[in-house]
C-alpha positions in Angstrom: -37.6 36.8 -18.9 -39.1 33.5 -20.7 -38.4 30.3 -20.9 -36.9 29.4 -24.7 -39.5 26.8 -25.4 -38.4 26.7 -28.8 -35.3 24.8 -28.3 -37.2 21.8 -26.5 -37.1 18.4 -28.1 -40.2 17.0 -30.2 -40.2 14.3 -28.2 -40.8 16.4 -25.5 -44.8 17.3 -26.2 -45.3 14.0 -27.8 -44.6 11.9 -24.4 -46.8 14.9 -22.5 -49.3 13.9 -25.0 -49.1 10.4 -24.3 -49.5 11.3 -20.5 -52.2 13.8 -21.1 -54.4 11.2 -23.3 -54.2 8.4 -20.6 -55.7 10.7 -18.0 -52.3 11.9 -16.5 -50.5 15.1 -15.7 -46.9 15.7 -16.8 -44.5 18.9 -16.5 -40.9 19.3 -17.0 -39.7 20.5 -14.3 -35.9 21.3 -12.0 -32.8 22.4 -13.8 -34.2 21.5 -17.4 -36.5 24.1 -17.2 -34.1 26.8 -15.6 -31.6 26.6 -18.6 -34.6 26.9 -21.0 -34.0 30.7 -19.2 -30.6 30.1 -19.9 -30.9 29.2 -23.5 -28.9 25.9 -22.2 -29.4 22.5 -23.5 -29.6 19.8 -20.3 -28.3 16.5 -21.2 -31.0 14.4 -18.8 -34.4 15.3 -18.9 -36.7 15.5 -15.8 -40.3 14.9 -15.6 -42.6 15.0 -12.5 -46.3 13.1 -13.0 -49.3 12.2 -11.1 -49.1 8.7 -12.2 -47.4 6.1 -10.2 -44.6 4.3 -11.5 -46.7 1.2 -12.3 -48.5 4.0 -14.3 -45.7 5.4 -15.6 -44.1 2.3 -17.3 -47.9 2.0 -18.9 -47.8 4.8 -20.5 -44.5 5.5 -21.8 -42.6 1.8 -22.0 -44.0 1.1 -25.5 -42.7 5.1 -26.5 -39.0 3.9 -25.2 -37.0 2.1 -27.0 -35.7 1.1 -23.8 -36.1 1.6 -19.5 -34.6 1.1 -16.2 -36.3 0.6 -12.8 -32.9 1.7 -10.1 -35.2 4.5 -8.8 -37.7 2.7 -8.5 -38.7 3.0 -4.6 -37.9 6.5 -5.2 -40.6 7.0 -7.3 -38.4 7.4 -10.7 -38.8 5.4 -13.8 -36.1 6.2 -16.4 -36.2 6.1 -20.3 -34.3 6.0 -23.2 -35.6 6.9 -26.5 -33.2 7.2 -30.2 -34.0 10.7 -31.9 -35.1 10.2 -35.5 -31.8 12.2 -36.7 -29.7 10.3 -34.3 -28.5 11.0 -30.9 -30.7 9.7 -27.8 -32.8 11.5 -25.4 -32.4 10.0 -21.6 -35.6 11.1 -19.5 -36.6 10.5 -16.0 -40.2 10.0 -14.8 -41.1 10.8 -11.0 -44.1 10.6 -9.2 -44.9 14.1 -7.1 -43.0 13.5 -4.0 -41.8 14.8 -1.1 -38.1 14.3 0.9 -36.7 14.7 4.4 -34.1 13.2 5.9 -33.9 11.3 9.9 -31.5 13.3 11.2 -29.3 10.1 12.1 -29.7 8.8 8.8 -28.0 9.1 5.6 -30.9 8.4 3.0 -33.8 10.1 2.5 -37.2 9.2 3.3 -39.5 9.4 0.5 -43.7 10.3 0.4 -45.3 10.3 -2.6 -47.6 13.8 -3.2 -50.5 14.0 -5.6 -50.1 17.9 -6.9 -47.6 19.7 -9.1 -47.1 22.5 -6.5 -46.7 20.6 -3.5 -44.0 18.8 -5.0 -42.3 22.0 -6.5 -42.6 23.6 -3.1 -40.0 20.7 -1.6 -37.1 21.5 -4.2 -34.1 23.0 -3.2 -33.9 26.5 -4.9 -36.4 28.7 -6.0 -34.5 28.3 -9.8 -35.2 25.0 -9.8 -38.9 25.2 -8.5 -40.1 26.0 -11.9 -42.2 23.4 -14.0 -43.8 22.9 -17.6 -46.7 21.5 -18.3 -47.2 19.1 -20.7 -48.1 19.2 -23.6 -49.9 23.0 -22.8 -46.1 24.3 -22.0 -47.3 26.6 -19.3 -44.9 27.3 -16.9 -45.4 27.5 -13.1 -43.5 28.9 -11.1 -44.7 29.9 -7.5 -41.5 30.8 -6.2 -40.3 33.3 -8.6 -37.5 31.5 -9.6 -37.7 33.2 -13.0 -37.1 36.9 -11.1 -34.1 35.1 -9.1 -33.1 33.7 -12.0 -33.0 37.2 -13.8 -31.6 38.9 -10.4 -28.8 36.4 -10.2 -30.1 35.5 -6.3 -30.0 31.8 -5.4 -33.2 31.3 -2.7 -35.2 28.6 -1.3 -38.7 27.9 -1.7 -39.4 28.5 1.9 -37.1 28.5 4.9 -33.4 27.7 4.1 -33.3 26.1 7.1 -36.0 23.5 6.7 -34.4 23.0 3.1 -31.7 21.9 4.6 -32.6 19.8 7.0 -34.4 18.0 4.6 -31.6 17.6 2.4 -28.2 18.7 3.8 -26.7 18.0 0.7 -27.9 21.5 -1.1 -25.8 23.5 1.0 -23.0 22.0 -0.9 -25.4 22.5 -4.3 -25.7 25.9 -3.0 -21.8 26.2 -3.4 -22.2 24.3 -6.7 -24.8 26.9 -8.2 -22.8 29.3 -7.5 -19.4 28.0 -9.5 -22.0 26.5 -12.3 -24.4 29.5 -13.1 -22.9 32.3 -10.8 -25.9 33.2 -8.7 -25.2 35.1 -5.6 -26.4 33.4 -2.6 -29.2 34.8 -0.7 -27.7 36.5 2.8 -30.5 34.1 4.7 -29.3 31.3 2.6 -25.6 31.8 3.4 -26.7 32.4 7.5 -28.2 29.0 7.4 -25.5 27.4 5.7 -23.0 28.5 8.1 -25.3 27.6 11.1 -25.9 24.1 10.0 -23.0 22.9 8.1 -22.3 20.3 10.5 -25.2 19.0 9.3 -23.5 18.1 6.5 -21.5 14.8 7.9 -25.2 12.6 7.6 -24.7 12.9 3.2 -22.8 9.9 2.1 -19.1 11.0 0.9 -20.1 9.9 -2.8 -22.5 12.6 -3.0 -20.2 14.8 -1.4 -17.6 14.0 -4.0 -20.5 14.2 -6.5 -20.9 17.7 -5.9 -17.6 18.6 -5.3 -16.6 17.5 -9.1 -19.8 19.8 -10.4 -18.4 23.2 -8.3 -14.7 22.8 -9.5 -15.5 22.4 -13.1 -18.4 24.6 -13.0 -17.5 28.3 -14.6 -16.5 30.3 -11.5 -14.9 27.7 -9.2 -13.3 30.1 -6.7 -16.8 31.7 -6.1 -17.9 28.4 -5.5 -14.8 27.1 -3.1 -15.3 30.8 -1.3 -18.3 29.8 -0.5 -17.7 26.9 1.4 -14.9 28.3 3.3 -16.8 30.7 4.6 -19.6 28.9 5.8 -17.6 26.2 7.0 -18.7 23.2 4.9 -15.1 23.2 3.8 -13.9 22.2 7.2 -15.9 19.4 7.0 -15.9 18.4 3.7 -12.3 19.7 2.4 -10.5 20.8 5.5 -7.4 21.0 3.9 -8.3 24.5 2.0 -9.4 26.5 4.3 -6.3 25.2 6.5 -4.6 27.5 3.9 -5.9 30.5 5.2 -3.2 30.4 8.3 -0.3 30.4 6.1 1.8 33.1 4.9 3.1 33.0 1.3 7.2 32.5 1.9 7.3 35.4 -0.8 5.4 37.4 0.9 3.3 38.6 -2.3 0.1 36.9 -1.8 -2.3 37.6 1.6 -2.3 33.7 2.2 -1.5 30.8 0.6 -5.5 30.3 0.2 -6.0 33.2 -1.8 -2.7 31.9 -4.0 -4.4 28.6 -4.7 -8.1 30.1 -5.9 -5.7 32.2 -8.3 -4.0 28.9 -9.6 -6.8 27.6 -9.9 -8.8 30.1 -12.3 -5.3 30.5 -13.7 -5.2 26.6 -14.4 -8.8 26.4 -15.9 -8.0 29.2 -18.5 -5.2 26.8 -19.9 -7.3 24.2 -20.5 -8.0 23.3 -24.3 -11.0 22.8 -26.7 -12.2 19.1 -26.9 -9.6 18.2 -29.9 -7.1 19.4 -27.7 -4.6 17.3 -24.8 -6.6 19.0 -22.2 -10.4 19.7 -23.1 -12.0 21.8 -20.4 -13.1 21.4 -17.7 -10.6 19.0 -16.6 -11.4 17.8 -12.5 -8.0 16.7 -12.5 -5.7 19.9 -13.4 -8.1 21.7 -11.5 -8.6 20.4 -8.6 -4.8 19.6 -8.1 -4.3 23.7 -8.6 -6.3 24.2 -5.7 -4.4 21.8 -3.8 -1.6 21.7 -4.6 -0.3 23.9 -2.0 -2.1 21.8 0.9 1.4 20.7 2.9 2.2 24.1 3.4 0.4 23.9 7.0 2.5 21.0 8.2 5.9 21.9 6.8 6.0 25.3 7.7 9.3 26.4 9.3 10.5 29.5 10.4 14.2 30.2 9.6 17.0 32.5 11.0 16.3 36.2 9.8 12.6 36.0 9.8 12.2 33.9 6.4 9.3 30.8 6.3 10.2 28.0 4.0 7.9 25.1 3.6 10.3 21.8 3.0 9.1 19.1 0.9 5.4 20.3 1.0 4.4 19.2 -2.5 5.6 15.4 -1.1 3.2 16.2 2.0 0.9 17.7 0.1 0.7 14.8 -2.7 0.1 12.5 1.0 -2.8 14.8 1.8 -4.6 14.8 -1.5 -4.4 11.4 -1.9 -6.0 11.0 1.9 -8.5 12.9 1.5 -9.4 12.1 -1.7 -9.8 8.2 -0.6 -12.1 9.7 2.1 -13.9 11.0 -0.9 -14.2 8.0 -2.4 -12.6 9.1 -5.6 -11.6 6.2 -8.2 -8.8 5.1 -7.9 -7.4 6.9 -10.9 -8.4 10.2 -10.2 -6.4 10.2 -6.9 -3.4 8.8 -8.9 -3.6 11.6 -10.9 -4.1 14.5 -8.7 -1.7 12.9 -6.5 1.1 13.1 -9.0 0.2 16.4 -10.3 1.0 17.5 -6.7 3.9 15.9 -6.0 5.5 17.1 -9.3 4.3 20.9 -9.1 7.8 22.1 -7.7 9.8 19.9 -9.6 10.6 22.9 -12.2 11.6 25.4 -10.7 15.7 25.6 -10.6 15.3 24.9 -14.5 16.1 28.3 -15.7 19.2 28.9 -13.6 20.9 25.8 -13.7 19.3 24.1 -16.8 18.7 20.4 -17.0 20.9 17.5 -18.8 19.3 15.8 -21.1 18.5 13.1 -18.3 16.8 15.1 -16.2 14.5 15.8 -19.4 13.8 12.2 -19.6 12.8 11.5 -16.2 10.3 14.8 -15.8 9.0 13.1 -18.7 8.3 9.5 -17.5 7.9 10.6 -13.9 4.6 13.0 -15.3 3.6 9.7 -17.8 -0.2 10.3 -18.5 -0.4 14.2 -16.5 2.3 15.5 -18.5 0.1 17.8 -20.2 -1.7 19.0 -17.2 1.7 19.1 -15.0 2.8 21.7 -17.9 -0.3 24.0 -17.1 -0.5 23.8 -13.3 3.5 24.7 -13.5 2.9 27.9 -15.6 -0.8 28.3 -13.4 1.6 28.3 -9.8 3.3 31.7 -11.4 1.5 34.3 -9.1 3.8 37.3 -8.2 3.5 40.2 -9.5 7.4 40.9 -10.5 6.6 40.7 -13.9 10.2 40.3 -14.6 10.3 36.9 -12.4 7.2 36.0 -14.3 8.5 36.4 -17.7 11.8 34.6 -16.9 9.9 31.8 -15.5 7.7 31.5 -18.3 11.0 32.0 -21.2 12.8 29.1 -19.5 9.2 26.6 -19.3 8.5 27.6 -23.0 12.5 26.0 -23.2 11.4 23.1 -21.5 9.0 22.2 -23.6 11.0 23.0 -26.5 13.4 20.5 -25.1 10.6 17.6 -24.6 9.3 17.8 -27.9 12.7 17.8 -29.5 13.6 14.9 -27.3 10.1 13.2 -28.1 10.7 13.1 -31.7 13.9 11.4 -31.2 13.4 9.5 -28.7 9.7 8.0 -28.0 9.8 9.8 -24.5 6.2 8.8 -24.2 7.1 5.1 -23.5 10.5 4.9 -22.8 11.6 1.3 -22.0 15.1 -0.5 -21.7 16.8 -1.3 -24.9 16.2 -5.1 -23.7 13.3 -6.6 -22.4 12.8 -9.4 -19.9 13.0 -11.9 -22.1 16.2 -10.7 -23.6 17.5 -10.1 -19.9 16.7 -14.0 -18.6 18.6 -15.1 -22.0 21.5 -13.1 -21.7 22.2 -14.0 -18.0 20.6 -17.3 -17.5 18.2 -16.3 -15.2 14.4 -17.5 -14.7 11.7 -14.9 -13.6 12.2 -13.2 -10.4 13.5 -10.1 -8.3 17.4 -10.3 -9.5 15.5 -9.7 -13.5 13.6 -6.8 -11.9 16.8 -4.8 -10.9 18.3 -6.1 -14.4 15.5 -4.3 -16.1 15.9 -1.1 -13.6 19.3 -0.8 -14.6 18.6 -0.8 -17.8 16.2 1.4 -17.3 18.6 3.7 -15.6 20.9 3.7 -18.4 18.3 4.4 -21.1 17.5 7.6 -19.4 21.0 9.1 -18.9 22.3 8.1 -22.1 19.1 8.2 -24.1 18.7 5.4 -26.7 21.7 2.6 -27.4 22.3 -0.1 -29.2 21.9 -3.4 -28.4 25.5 -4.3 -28.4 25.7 -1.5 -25.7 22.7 -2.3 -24.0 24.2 -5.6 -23.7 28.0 -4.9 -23.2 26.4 -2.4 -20.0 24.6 -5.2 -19.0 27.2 -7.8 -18.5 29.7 -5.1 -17.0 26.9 -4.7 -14.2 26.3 -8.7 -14.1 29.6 -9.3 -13.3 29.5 -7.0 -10.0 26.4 -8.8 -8.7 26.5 -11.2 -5.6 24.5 -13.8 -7.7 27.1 -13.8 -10.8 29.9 -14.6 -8.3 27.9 -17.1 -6.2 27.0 -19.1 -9.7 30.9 -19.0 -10.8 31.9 -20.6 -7.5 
């Protein structure tokens, strides 16, 4: 197994030159060079050097068309140079270095080193302990991350343990690596995982979250959540997964709820689209509301007369407990909307095919979804689980209606932005009124007429609006 040198950039060898002819060494090295094995193109390009970042903007600021100093006490200098056929190569410079972290501190401590293999020797897996040298392209690799690599193992370069108590956050990019490039972890790997996950609560949540976002839209984001379950990082990080695991499906088809929501999940990633389509993949949101959507299960569990579990109102608690934990994350604020929503709304479906839907309720599954409407119709067909395939099919017949119905309904009506047939304005002039709360339940009315009666005029729109004028308190207060 080689590295596919071939499909590395130009510019590549011209700034190891340029490093090379002021005296300096410089090697590609970390998850660049491991998808050269992989015959994968990396987006961001890292280099590791001898020089010191003083050096480093020497040599390579006049090659850049431009640079940026954040990482600067970390030893990183970052470029950005325009290719000659257009697009832009983003590189990162670092001086040899080693990490650790105090164990009551959240940062790390950083000492720069002075040889390739020293710093290679402080990465976090032996897959990404691989380097290039520059311009020569002779790869090092003291580790044998090119035999784990081709063996599908995920190791450390020496002791897991002291690899993660120097960085605690790579038992979570252990769980990533797994989802991303499905590598099995090492047994000795996974021991010390389990053994010091509590280690774990030093990493800042936006790392957490960071990595988090890489394992569910990596490839195989079950084998990734599996894995952090079962070492308990989960319970620190996402405890309301592996909370799942107590729960008994109320159809009794599934072993747990748990195992339910990894299926949803894979289910929901498989419906994503291409990137011209509403949902390119992978989408964070869609999937990481399959895996929770099912999260207030736990805390509405009842047991009912005859032996039966039901679970009451669990996608509103569940929508509570996303959102919670989410804001723990540190998620934007967006992104927690989103999810949110997607959870609240999984359950809103089903009753469809038996009793079907006026056209009112059409319109308000509509505007209640707004933006996830797309991704509310996959994680709906993703929650269908069981294995009566009967039950499936019918579930499936009466969604493919549904959207039959919205997009009929959509063409005649504008569903996607469905407003009054007045505005505001039109409201204050009709009534008299000046801006305030008795405008806002005007408009809600309104609101609630358009959707049960679809569009109207606006002599209807206006004859509905004087009819409900004349029953307020404020239209008999200003006769008087």
């Amino acid at each position: 197994m080689a590295p596919n040198t071939s499909q590395l950039d130009p510019a590549v060898l011209e700034l190891g030159q340029l490093f090379a002819d002021a005296g300096f060494e410089l090697s590609l090295v970390g998850g660049p060079v491991r998808d050269l094995f992989l015959h994968r193109t990396s987006p961001d390009l890292d280099f590791t050097t001898n020089a010191t970042p003083d050096e480093i903007l020497a040599v390579a600021k006049k090659w850049a068309d431009s640079h940026w100093e954040m990482g600067r006490e970390f030893g990183t200098i970052g470029f950005r140079k325009r290719k000659p056929g257009g697009g832009v190569l983003l590189v990162e410079v670092t001086t040899y270095r080693a990490e650790a972290y105090d164990p009551e501190s959240r940062k790390p401590a950083v000492a720069f080193g002075t040889s390739l293999e020293d710093d290679l020797a402080r990465r976090d897996f032996t897959t990404n302990a691989m380097a290039l040298r520059l311009p020569s392209l002779e790869l090092v690799d003291p580790h044998g991350g090119a035999a784990d690599l081709a063996a599908g193992i995920l190791r450390t370069p020496g002791t897991p343990e002291q690899s993660f108590s120097d960085d605690p956050l790579r038992m979570m990019r252990a769980a990533r690596f797994a989802s991303q490039l499905g590598l099995s972890v090492h047994p000795e790997v996974r021991r010390a995982m389990a053994e010091m996950a509590g280690r774990i609560t030093i990493i800042s949540a936006e790392r957490v979250r960071d990595e988090l976002i890489k394992l569910i839209c990596g490839a195989d984001p079950r084998a990734g959540v599996d894995l952090l379950v079962e070492t308990g990082l989960a319970e620190l990080v996402l405890p309301e997964v592996p909370a799942l695991k107590l729960e008994t499906d109320e159809h009794h088809r599934h072993k747990d709820v748990y195992q339910h929501s990894l299926q949803v999940l894979e289910q929901a990633a498989a419906l994503e689209t291409g990137p011209d389509g509403p949902v390119p993949g992978p989408d964070f949101v869609l999937r990481f509301a399959a895996l929770m959507h099912d999260v207030g299960k736990p805390k509405t569990r009842r047991f009912e007369p005859g032996g039966a579990v039901s679970f009451r109102h669990h996608d509103l608690a569940g929508a509570k407990l996303t959102a919670r934990r989410m804001k723990a994350l540190r998620f934007a604020n967006d992104s927690i909307k989103a999810v949110s929503r997607l959870v609240e709304l999984h359950m809103r479906f089903y009753g469809y095919g038996d009793a079907g839907w006026t056209d009112s309720a059409v319109r308000r599954y509509v505007t209640d979804a707004g933006p996830v409407l797309e991704r509310l119709h996959r994680l709906t067909r993703s929650d269908v689980t069981t294995r009566n395939q009967r039950k499936a099919d019918r579930l499936s017949f009466a969604y493919d209606d549904l959207e039959q119905r919205i997009a009929v309904l959509a063409e005649r009506e504008e569903l996607d932005s469905i407003r009054p047939d007045l505005d505001g304005a039109a409201i204050m002039a009709m009534l008299g009124l000046k801006p305030g709360p008795v405008v806002g339940r005007a408009y809600k009315f309104l609101l609630e007429q358009r959707m049960e009666l679809g569009p109207q005029s606006a002599e209807d729109a206006e004859a509905a609006l004087r009819a409900w004028w004349a029953q307020q308190p404020q239209s008999r207060a200003a006769e008087r």
